[in-house]
N, C-alpha and C positions, 0 to 999 in steps of 0.2 A: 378532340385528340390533337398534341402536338403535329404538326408536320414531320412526316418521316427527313431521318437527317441522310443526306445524300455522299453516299459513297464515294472517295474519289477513285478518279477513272483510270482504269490500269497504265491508259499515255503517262498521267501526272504521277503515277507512282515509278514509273519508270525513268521520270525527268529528274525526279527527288534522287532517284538514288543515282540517277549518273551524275550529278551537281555533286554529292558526297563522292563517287568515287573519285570526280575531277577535284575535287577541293582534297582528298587523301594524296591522291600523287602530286598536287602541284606543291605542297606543305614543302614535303623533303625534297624537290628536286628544285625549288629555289634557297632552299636553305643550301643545299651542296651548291649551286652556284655563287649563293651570295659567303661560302667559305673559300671557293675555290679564286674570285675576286678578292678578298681580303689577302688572302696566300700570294697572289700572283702581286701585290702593288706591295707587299713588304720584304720580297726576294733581294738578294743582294747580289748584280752580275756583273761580269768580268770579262775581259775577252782570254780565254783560255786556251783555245781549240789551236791545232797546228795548221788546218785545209790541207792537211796529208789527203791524199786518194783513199779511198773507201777499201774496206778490206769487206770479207763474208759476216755478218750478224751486228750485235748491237753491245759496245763495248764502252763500258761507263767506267772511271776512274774516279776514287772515293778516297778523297786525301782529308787526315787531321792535321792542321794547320796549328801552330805554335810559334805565337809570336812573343820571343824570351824575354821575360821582365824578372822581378825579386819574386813575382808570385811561385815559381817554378823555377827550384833552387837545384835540381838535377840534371841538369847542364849547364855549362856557363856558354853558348856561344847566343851571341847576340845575333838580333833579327829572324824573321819568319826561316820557319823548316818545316818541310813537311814531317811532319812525327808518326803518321801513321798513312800509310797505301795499297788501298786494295782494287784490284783490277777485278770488276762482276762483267764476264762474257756471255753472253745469250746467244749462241750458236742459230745456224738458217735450221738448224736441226741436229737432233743428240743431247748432250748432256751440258745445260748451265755448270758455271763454279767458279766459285769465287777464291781469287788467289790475293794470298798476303802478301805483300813486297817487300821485307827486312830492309828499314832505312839504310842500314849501312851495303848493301849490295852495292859490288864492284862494279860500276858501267862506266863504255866510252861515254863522254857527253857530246851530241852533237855540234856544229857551225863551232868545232878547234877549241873549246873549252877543256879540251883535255881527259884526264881518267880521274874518278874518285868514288863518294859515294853517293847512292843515288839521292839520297835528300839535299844533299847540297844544292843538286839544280834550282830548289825551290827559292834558295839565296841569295844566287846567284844572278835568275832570271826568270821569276817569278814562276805563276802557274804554266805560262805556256814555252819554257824550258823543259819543266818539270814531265807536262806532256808529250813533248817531244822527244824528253832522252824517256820517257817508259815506250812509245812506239820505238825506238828505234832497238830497244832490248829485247821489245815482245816480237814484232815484227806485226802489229795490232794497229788499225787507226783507233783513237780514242775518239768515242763519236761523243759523252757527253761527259762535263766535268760537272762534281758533286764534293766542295770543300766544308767543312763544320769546323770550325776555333775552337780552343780546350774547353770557354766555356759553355760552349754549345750542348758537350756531354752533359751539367750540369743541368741546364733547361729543359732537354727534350727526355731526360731521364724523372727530372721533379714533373713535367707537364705527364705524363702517363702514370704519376704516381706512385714512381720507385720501381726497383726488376728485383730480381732474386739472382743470387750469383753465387760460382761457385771455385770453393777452390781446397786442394784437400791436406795444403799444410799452414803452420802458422807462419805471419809478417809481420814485424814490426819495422817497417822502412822509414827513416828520415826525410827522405829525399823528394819521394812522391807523396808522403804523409799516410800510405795505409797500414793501417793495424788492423789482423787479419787473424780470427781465431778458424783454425781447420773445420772446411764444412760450409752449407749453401745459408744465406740469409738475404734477409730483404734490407735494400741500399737503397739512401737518400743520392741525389746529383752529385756531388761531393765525392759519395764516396763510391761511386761509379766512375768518375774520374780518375781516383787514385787507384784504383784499378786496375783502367787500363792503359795507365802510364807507368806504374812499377815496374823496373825491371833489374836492377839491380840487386834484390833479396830473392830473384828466381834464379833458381839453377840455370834455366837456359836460356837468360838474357834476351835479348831483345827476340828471341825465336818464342818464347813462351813470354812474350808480351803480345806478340801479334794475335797468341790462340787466345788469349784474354779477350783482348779488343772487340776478336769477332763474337765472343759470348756477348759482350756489352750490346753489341747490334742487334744482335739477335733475339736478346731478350726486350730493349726498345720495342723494335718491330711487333716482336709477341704481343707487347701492352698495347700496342698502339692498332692491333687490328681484332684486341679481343671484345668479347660481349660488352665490358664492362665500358670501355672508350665508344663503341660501336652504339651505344642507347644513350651515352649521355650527349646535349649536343654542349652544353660547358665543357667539356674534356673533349670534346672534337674542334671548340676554336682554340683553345687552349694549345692544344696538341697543330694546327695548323699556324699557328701566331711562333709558338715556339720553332718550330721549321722554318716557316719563311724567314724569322728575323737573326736564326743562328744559320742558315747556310747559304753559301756562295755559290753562286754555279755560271756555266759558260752564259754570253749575252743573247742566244741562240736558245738556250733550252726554256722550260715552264714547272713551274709545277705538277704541271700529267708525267712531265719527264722523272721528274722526282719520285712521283706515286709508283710510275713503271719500273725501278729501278726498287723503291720497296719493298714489291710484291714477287720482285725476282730474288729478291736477300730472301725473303720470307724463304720460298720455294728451295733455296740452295742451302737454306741455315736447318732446314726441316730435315726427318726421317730420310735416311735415301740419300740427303746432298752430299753435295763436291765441293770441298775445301781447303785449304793448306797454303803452308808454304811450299815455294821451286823447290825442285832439287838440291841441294847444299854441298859439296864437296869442302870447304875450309871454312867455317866460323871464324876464322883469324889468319886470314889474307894479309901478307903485308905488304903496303904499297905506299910509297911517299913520303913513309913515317908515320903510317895510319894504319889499325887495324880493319879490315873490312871483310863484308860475307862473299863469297868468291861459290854462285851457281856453278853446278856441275856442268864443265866445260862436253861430258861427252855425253850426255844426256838432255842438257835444255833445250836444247834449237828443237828436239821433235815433243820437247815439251809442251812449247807455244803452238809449234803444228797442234798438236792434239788438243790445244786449249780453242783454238780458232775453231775446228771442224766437230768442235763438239766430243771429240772421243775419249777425253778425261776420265781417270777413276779415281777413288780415292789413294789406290798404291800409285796413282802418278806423284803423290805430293812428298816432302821430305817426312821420315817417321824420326821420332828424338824418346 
């Protein structure tokens, strides 16, 4: 008779199988590290930040940057502007939310630059102007700065494989290039940009460009934390190459800062969130020879209170 064949011993089946569990968790958790290294050595940073004193919670500033060439024929002023600004507060407790900043808003600017509007700062003195006259409006330290170039929309919109977007009349714009038939469809980079740059063919100009933009974010965000990005890992470097290499941020922040900052859009762009533009008293301010957005002088000061402390609602924001 053969030799009976000998059984192995419950120690070795139990080594086997913790060798597989330890080889299942070590797979993805050097793969997130070896993405979150790739992310961190292709970031682009800046010095931003103002070293204002710390205010309560965690206050990121989320500027689109536009630097004016032939490509973008819907303004003529030359040099970087910030084109788009959204202030995402994280309260010590209460309610996130994310506020749009209407480029043309009327503010002092800080260190005797005078009054104008608030994208100017960015032209004038780069990001940490720009910083500094939005703390000085808000009454807010900005603790991290998070900048994307126009065509950054185009990247990180084609790297997650196009959004869906919506809008419920027709455009045919020159200027930003969108042609727009009424009703939601799915958009390549391109024309996710022209998007959310139009605003000339909207009724309410640069205020319904803002609520554009934040669909654009928001819909990114969606693709970029659904199933479908979440099991591929080609659409997860994809999607972290295109980040790192389209956004600018303070010389201080990482990548985690970035992700943190994400997962809070996600949360405030969701069911539930807190959104909008300040208060608005004048669409068409006249100051200097300029028209500009002129916040409600007797409502904003306990706007940004309430933005700070968390107690925002959505009737805090302007309705149009």
């Amino acid at each position: 008779m053969p030799p009976a064949r000998r059984r192995p011993s419950a120690k070795k089946i139990l080594g086997v199988v913790a060798l597989v569990l330890v080889l299942l968790l070590a797979i993805p958790i050097a793969w997130i590290v070896h993405l979150y290294n790739y992310g961190q050595e292709n970031l682009n940073r800046i010095d931003a930040l103002s070293g204002a004193p710390d205010t309560p919670g965690t206050t990121y500033l989320i500027v689109g940057s536009d630097e004016r060439s032939d490509a973008f024929p819907d303004d003529p002023t030359q040099g970087m502007r910030a084109d788009t600004m959204m202030l995402l507060h994280v309260p010590e407790s209460g309610t996130t939310a994310l506020v749009s900043l209407p480029r043309d808003t009327f503010v002092t600017f800080p260190d005797d630059y005078g009054q104008g509007k608030l994208n100017a700062s960015m032209a004038w003195g780069g990001p940490k102007l720009l910083v500094a006259t939005v703390e000085n409006l808000t009454g807010l330290t900005v603790d991290h700065y998070i900048q994307i170039g126009m065509e950054g929309v185009i990247d990180l919109t084609d790297a997650v494989g196009g959004i869906n977007l919506c809008l419920d009349y027709d455009v045919d714009d020159y200027y930003s290039g969108l042609v727009w038939t009424a009703g939601c469809h799915d958009v390549d980079g391109e024309t996710a940009l022209a998007f959310a740059r139009m605003r000339y063919a909207d009724p309410l100009g640069d205020i319904g460009r803002t609520d554009r933009q934040r669909q654009v974010v928001s819909q990114i965000i969606s693709e970029a934390v659904s199933r479908d990005t979440l099991l591929s890992p080609s659409k997860q470097k994809n999607l972290v190459g295109a980040v790192s290499s389209v956004l600018t941020i303070d010389e201080n922040d990482s990548l985690l800062d970035i992700a943190k900052a994400g997962f809070s859009l996600r949360d405030v762009m969701g069911e539930g969130g807190v959104s909008g533009t300040p208060p608005i008293s004048d669409m068409s301010y006249w100051h200097n020879g300029g028209s500009h957005v002129l916040l409600d002088p007797a409502t904003i000061d306990q706007f940004w209170v309430d933005l700070r402390d968390g107690n925002l609602t959505q009737d805090s924001f302007s309705s149009f």
